[in-house]
N, C-alpha and C positions, 0 to 999 in steps of 0.2 A: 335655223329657225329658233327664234328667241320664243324662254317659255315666260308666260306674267304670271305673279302668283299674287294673290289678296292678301294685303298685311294686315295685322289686328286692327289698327285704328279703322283699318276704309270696312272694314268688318261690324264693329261697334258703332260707326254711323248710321247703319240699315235700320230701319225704322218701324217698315212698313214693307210686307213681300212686293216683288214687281207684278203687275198686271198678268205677266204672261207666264208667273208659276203657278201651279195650282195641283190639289191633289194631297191624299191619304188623309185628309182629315175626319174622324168620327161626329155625326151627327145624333145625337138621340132621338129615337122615334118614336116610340116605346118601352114603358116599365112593366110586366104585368106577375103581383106576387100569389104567388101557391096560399090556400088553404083547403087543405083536405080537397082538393082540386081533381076531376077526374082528367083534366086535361089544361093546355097553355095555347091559343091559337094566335097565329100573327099573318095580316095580311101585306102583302110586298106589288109594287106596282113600277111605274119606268121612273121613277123620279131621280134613283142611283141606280147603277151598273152594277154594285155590290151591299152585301146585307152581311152586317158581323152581330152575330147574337153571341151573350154572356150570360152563362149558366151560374148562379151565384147560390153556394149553401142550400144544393137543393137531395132535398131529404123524402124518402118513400116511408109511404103508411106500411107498406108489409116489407119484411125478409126478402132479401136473396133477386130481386128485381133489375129488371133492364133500364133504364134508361131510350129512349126512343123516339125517333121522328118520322113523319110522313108528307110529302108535297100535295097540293091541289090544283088542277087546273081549271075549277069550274066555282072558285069564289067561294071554296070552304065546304060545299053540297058533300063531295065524297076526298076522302083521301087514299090515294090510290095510283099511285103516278110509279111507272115501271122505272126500275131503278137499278144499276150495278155498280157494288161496291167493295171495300177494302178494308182489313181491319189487322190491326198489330197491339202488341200490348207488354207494357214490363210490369213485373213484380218483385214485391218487398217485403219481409215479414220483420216486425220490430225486434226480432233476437237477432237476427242475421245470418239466420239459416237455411234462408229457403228464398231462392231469387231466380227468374226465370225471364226472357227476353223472346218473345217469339211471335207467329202470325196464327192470327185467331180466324183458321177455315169456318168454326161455325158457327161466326156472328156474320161471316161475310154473305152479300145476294147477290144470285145472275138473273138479269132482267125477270125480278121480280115486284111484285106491286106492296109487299109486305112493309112494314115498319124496319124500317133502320134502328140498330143500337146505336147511341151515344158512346156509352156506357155499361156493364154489364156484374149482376150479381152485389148489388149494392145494396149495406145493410141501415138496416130500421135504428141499430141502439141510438138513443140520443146524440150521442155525439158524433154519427155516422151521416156523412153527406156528399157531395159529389159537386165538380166546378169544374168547367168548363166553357170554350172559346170553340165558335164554328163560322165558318164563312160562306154563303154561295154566293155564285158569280154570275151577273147578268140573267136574271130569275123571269126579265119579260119578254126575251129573244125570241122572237117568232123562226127565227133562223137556226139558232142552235143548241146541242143539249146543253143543260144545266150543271156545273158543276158545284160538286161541294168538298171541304175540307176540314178537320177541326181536330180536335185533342180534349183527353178531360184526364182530370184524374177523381178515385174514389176511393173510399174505406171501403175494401172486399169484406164480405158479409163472413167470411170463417175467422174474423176475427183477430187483428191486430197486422193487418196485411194492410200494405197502399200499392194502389193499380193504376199507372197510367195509360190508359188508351194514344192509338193515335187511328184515325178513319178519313174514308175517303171518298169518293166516287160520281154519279153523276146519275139525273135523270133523262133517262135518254127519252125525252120528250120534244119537240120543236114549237109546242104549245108552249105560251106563259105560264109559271108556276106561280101561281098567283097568293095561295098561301101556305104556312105551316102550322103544324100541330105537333108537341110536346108531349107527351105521356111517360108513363112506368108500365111496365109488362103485366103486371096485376096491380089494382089497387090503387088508391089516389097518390097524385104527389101533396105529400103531405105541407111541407113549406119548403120556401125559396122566391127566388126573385130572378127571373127572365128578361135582359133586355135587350130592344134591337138596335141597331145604328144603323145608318144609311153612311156609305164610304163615300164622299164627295172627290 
């Protein structure tokens, strides 16, 4: 069996994708920025199969704070969508003393309706903020649960520490999740900028 391989020229001619590729492109849907914000909401519908939101420079009004999300299936009324999930996290302190790698039992939920962390313990000083990437997957499946997955990293509130998260899991619902809500554990989000995409 002869194998063909594409040489640079027949490479550098391509112009224009073919008809019948298609896929992973970001669309933006949505921008929505924090001020003294007690909350971020985003509504999602069948247009994409997937929803990538970006957590940018996003900063709490008080100390030592969660990060947090909740689903809706009733158009934003209650947030409250039963949910199990996963959570892991590394740290770092800027002297180099003090570095830990392990799974975080007590941010994680078993079908519970509570607020998911992002994020966790993140601090208020000025320079202290928190960024992050989350995806869920097919949000209007009448058929099946909802998954989600994402990462962030943040300035741990004790001061000269970087925490990256990694989380996971899924609304075990068969209803559409029709929206999300953003919060911190106490207190507003004070600034940042949230935005969604639609995965084409």
């Amino acid at each position: 069996m002869a194998l063909v391989f594409a040489n640079n020229s027949s490479l550098a001619n391509i112009t224009a994708l073919p008809s019948g590729i298609s896929g992973g492109a970001l669309n933006l849907i949505s921008t929505q920025t924090a001020s003294a914000s007690a909350s971020l909401e985003f509504s999602m519908d069948s247009t994409y199969d997937s929803y990538v939101f970006k957590f940018i420079n996003i900063h709490p009004q008080n100390n030592a704070v969660d990060f947090q999300f909740n689903g809706s299936t009733d158009n934003g009324s209650n947030y409250n969508v039963v949910k199990t999930t996963t959570q892991f996290n590394a740290y770092h302190n800027e002297s180099g003393t003090d570095a830990v790698l392990g799974y975080n039992a007590s941010y994680d939920l078993a079908q519970s309706t509570s607020f998911k962390n992002i994020t966790n313990d993140i601090g208020n000083e000025n320079d202290m903020n928190t960024c992050a990437v989350m995806q869920i997957f097919n949000p209007s499946s009448s058929v099946f649960v909802k998954h989600f997955i994402g990462t962030a990293n943040n300035n741990y509130n004790a001061g000269g520490y970087f925490q990256n998260d990694y989380f996971a899991g899924y609304f075990n619902t068969t209803s559409p999740v029709t929206n999300l809500k953003f919060q911190m554990s106490s207190g507003n989000i004070d600034d940042g900028i949230i935005k969604m995409y639609g995965v084409a």
